[in-house]
C-alpha positions, -999 to +999 in steps of 0.1 A: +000+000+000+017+035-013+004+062+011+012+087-014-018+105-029-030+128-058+007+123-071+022+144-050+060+133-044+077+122-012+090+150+015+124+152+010+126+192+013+106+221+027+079+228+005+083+259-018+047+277-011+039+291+022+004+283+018+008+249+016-001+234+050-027+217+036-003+193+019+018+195+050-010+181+074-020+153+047+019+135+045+019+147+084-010+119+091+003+094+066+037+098+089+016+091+116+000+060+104+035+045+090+055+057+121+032+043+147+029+006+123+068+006+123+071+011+158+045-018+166+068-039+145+099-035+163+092-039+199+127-031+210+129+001+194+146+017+161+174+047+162+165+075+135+184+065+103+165+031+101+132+051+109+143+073+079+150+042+060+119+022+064+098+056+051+116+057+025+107+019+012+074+001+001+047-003+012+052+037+028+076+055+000+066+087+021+104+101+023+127+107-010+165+109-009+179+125+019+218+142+016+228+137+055+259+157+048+240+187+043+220+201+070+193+226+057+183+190+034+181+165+061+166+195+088+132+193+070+128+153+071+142+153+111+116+177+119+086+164+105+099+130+117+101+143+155+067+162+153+051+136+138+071+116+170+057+137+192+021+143+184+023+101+182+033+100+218+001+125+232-023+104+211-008+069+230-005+087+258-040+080+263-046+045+263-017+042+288+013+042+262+048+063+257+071+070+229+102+074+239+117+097+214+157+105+207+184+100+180+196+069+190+165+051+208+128+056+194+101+030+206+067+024+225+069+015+258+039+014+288+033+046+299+057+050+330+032+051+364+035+089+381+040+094+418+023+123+433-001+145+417+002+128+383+010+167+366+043+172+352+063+196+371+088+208+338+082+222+306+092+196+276+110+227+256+117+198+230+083+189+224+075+226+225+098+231+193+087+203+176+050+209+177+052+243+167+052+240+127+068+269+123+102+258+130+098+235+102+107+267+080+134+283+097+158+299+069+191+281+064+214+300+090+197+292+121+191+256+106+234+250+103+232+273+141+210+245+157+222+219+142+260+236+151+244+233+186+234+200+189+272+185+175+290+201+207+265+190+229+246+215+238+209+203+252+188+221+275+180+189+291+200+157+300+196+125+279+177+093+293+197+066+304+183+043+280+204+071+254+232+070+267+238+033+267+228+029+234+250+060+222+281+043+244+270+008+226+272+024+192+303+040+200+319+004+210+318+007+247+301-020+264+284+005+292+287+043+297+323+050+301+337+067+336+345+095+322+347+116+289+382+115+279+377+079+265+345+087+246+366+114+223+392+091+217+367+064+211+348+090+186+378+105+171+387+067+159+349+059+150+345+087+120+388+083+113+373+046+102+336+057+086+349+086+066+336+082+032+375+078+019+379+048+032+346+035+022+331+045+048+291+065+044+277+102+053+248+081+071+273+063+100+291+098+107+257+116+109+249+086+138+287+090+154+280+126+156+248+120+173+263+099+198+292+119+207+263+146+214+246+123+243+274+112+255+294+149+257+252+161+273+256+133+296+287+141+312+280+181+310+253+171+334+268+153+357+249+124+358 
């Protein structure tokens, strides 16, 4: 089944009208339909390249070719796939489910059981941004700016533990290392050994760089 309708082509860029949330809404609930089926499907959760990958192949065909070595292309794509992440994990939030949601760990889980009062004492600034459409046409500068950001680590919050270990397991470390030293020597090596002229691809330095980014948020907290 090709979700695609009317002919229209994949999402690969922002789209070139501004009037053209219409269109946007449309492959924005086809995202949720295949996001949500692929998730069901792997129980133990998928990182965001192979969430990329599997919209990009039949039955869904919903993403075209995206140029991880540029960042005002690949932007577009991460942000629809995080708000169409996010608005996923309100709509399960009510029949008692989560979606945990990050680079390196996306997945449904049971919805965690609250102590207390049950209402959440901290503002999600990350679902914030990624709810708020607008941010999906932000003009090239602040696009290389944040994603500038995000490479040296700086988050506003720290990451789960369930990202770290998988950012220190893709990194070759068989737990989160004692201290941070280790993980740039680790990561230096990593992309030395994935660079593209050595046969390496864009696609496993775009995941090393996401990893070093927990891992250097994890230890700038403290944690």
């Amino acid at each position: 089944m090709k979700l695609m309708t009317d002919g229209q082509p994949p999402i690969t860029t922002q789209p070139e009208s501004p009037n053209d949330d219409g269109y946007l809404e449309q492959q924005i609930q086809h995202l949720l339909v295949a996001v949500e089926h692929e998730l069901r499907s792997s129980p133990a959760g998928m990182n965001e390249l192979s969430m990329i990958k599997a919209l990009q192949k039949p039955p869904w065909e919903l993403l075209g070719e995206v140029i991880f070595s540029e960042p005002e292309k690949l932007y577009p794509v991460h942000f629809l796939l995080f708000h169409v992440l996010y608005r996923l994990r309100d709509q399960l939030s009510e029949v008692g489910e989560n979606v945990a949601i990050s680079p390196l760990d996306i997945r449904i889980e049971r919805q965690p059981v609250v102590s207390g009062d049950g209402v959440p004492h901290t503002v999600d600034t990350l679902r914030q941004f990624y709810l708020d459409l607008s941010q999906y046409r932000l003009p090239e500068e602040a696009i290389h700016q944040m994603m500038n950001k995000f490479w040296t680590g700086s988050r506003g919050q720290p990451p789960a533990q369930s990202e770290t270990r998988k950012a220190a397991e893709l990194l070759g470390f068989q737990g989160v290392p004692a201290d941070f030293s280790s993980v740039k020597k680790r990561f230096r090596r990593a992309v030395m050994h994935a660079h593209p002229d050595r046969g390496g691809r864009t696609e496993t330095i775009q995941h090393l760089n996401e990893a070093f980014a927990v891992l250097k948020a994890h230890f700038r907290h403290g944690i």
